[in-house]
ZALUM-382771 format. One record per residue (C-alpha): x, y, z. Coordinates in steps of 0.05 Angstrom, whole numbers, padded with zeros to 5 digits, always signed. Example, Ala and Ser with C-alpha at 12.3 -4.5 7.8 and 13.67 -1.06 7.14 Angstrom:
2
+00246-00090+00156;+00273-00021+00143;
REM end
This chain:
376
-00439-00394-01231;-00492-00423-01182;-00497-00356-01140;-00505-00318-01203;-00559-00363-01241;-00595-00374-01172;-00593-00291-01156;-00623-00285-01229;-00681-00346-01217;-00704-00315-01159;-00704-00237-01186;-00745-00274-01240;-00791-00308-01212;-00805-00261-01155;-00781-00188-01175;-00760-00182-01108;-00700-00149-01069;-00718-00177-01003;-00733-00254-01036;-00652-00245-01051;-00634-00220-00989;-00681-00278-00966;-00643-00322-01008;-00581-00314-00997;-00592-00318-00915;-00615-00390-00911;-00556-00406-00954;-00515-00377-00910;-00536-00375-00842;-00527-00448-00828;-00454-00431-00835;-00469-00377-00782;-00507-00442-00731;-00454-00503-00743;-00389-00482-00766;-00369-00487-00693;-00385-00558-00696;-00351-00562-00763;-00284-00534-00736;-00285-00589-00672;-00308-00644-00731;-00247-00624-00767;-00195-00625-00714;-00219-00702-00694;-00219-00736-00758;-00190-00741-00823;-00197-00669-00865;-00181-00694-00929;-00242-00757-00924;-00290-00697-00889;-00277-00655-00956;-00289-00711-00999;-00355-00740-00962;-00373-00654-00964;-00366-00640-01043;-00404-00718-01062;-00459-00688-01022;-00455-00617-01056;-00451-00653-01123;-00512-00683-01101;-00546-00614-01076;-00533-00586-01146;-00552-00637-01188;-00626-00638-01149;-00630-00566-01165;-00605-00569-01245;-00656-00620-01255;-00723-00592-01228;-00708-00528-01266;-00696-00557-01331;-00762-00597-01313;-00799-00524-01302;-00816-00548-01231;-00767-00502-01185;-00805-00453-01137;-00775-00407-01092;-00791-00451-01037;-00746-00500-01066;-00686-00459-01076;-00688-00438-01004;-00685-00511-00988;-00623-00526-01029;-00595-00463-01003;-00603-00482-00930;-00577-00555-00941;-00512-00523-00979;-00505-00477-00928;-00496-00545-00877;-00442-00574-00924;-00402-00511-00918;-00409-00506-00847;-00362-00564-00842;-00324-00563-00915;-00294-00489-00896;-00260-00505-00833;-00232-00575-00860;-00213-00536-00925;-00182-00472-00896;-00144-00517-00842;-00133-00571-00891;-00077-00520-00924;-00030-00523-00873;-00041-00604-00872;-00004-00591-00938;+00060-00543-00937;+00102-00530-00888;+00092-00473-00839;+00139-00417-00861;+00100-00427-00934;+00023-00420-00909;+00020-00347-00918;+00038-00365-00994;-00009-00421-01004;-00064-00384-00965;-00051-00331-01019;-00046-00379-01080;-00118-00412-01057;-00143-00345-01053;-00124-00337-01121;-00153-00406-01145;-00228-00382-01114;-00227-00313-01137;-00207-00339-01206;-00271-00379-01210;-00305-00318-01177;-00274-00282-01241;-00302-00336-01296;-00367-00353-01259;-00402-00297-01264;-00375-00275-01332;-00397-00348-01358;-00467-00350-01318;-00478-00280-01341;-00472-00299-01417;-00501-00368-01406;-00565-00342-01373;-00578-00302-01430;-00572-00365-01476;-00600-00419-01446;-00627-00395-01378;-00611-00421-01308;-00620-00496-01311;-00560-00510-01361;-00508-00463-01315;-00536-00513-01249;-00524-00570-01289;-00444-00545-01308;-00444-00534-01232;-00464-00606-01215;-00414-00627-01264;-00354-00588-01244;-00360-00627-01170;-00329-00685-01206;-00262-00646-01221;-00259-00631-01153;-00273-00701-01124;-00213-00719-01177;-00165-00675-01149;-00182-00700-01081;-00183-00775-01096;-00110-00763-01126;-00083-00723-01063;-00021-00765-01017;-00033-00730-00952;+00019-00750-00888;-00031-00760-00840;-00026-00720-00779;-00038-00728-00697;-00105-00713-00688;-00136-00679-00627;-00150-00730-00569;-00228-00740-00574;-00231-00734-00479;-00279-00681-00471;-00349-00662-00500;-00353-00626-00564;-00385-00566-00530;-00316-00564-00491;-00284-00560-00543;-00317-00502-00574;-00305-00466-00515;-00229-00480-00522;-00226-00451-00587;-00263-00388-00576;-00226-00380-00513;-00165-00385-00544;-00186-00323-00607;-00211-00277-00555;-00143-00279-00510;-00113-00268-00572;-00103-00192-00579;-00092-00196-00654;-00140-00245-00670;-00189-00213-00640;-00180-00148-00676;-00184-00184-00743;-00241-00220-00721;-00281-00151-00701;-00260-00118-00771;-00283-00179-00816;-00348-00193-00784;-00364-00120-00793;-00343-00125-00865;-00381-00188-00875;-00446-00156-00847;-00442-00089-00886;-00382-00095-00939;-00411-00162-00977;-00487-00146-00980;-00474-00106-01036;-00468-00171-01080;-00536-00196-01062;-00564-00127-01092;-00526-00130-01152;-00578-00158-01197;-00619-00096-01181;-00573-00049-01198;-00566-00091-01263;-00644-00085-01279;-00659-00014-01250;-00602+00032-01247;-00567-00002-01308;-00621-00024-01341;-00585-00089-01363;-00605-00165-01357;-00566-00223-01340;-00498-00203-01383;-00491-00133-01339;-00498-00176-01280;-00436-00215-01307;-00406-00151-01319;-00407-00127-01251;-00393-00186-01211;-00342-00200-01255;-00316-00141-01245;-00305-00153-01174;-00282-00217-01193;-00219-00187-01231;-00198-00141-01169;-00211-00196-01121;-00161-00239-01171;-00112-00184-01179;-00105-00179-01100;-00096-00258-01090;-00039-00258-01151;-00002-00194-01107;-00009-00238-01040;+00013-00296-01077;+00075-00255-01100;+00097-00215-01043;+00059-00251-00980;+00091-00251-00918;+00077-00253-00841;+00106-00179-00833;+00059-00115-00844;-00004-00163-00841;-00052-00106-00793;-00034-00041-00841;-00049-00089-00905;-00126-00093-00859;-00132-00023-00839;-00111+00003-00906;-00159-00050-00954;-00223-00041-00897;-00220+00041-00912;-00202+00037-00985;-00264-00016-00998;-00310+00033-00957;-00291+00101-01004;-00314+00055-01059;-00382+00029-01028;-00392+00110-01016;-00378+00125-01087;-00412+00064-01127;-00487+00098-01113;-00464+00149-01151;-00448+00120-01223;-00497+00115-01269;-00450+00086-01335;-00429+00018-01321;-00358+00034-01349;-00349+00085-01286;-00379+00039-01240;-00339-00018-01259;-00273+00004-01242;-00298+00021-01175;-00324-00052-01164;-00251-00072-01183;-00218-00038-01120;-00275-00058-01071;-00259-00137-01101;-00189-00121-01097;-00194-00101-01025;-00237-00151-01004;-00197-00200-01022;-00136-00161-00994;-00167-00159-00920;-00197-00232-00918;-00141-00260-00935;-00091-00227-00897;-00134-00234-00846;-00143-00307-00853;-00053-00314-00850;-00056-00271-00790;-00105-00316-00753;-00063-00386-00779;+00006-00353-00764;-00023-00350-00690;-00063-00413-00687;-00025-00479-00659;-00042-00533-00702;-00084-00578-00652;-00133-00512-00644;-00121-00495-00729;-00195-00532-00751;-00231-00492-00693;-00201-00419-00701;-00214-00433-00775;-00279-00451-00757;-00290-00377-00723;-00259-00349-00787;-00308-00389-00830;-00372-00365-00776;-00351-00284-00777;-00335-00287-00855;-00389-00328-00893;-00436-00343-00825;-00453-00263-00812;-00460-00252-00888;-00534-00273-00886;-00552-00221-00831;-00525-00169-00875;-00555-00189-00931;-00624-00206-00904;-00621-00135-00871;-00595-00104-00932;-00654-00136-00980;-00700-00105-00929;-00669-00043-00931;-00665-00028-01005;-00737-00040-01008;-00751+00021-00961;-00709+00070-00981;-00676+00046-01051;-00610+00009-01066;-00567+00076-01073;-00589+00093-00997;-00573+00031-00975;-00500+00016-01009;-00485+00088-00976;-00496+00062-00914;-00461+00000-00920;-00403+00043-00943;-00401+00094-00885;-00401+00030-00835;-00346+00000-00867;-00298+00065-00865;-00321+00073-00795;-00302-00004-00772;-00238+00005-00806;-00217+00068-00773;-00232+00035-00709;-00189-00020-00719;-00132+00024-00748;-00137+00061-00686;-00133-00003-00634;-00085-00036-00668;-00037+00025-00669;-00049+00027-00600;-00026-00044-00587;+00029-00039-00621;+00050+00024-00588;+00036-00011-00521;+00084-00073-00540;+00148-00030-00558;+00141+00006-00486;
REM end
């Protein structure tokens, strides 16, 4: 609800493609400069206090900005603030939180729970934009901040209530910097990991932009306000949903890299169609199947990379997960706001969908050729 309202602020008070492009990269990009530390952070101490210290702080961040827009005194300067210091907290909540899964089930049932928190997120990336969408029309941005700020306490419950067996935790011998250099030592030897590394930081560069330029597609091609913003994130929302529920269902370790190749084309045939629609209900159904691909692709990715990781190395590798998938994000949208404003949104989200198809053929093709290479 908070990326929605805040998009919809700053359209407002700036009418400007590029201030959400601009936006959306200092709440990102930290994730991009610290997640490394993050990952090394939550290999030494105690994930489930990390995530608890993490959300009272983002409870904190939210609450800061709910208040000095119901007070009429938020700026643009001041959203790119909160943005940035957000961006910090999940540079070291999305390692301890993506890691923090196997802390909880046994091994042979992570690629289910990986699947079943998929599901959890992209149901609130269902409702939130629905609800800020509708919200935003009634009572403006500062209300939907201050449900945000609120929500944090359900959260913190949850946590507070958890019984976690604590685990051995990584000898602290050794600089941090070391460390680092352990973990993205160990991905690149990794054939596999690799791969799936290469495919999603193309994807997060190109694939997710799109959602930064959504409330311009709202206001000019669809000539809607905030509700048709709801409509078409929430759109997404529903196919990113009704891909978690199928992993949930039918997830396994087996058939992981065709599940990748297969979402990674599929999502770029829909960015190459969307520029096309003018009538929401046509365009809709195509933001469906790129949401239901994303979410196909990050997180099968995401099981490959933990089925591979040992668990004294899990907080790091998830840390390079976290740094290609939310860290590059801000590059691609940065570029992207820049780019819509030169040669129009359609141009742009045509671009973003050739790139896509392209990465995805490449990675069909190499890991085809791995696997041809193993059986001989």
């Amino acid at each position: 609800m908070q990326n929605v309202a805040q998009a919809w602020l700053v359209y407002r008070l700036t009418q400007s493609s590029f201030m959400l492009g601009l936006v959306a990269f200092c709440g990102l990009f930290p994730v991009l400069l610290f997640s490394l530390v993050g990952g090394v952070v939550a290999d030494r101490v105690n994930r489930h206090r990390l995530l608890i210290l993490a959300h009272s702080l983002g409870l904190l961040q939210a609450l800061v900005l709910a208040v000095i827009t119901l007070g009429g005194w938020v700026q643009p300067w001041h959203i790119i603030v909160l943005s940035s210091i957000l961006g910090v907290l999940h540079a070291f909540e999305m390692p301890a939180r993506h890691s923090f899964i196997a802390d909880m089930v046994p091994r042979e049932d992570l690629p289910n729970a990986i699947a079943l928190n998929s599901s959890a997120f992209n149901i609130a990336r269902f409702m939130g934009p629905f609800m800020a969408g509708v919200f935003v029309g009634w009572w403006q941005e500062g209300p939907v901040f201050l449900i945000n700020a609120v929500s944090f306490t359900a959260v913190l419950t949850g946590l507070l209530c958890m019984h976690v067996k604590p685990r051995d935790k990584t000898a602290s011998t050794g600089s941090a910097l070391s460390h680092i250099r352990e973990g993205l030592s160990f991905a690149w030897h990794q054939p596999m990991i690799r791969a799936g590394l290469m495919i999603l930081s193309m994807f997060s560069i190109v694939g997710t932009s799109m959602t930064v330029l959504m409330p311009v597609f709202a206001h000019q091609v669809f000539f809607g306000q905030s509700e048709v913003l709801g409509m078409l994130l929430g759109s997404m929302g529903i196919g990113a949903l009704t891909g978690a529920f199928i992993l949930a269902y039918r997830s396994t370790y087996h058939h992981l890299q065709v599940q990748i190749a297969a979402a990674g084309v599929v999502a770029g045939i829909c960015l190459m169609l969307f520029p096309w629609m003018r009538v929401l209900l046509t365009a809709m159904p195509l933001l469906a199947i790129f949401g239901f691909c994303q979410t196909i692709l990050a997180a099968s990715i995401n099981t490959l990379i933990q089925s591979l990781a040992p668990d004294q190395m899990r907080g790091r590798v998830m840390s390079i997960f976290s740094m290609v998938f939310i860290g590059l994000m801000p590059i691609g949208s940065l570029v992207s706001g820049y780019t819509a404003e030169k040669i129009g949104v359609d141009h742009t989200v045509l671009i973003l969908g050739q790139i896509c198809l392209l990465v995805s053929i490449i990675f069909m093709i190499y890991v085809t050729r791995k696997s041809i290479a193993a059986q001989k």
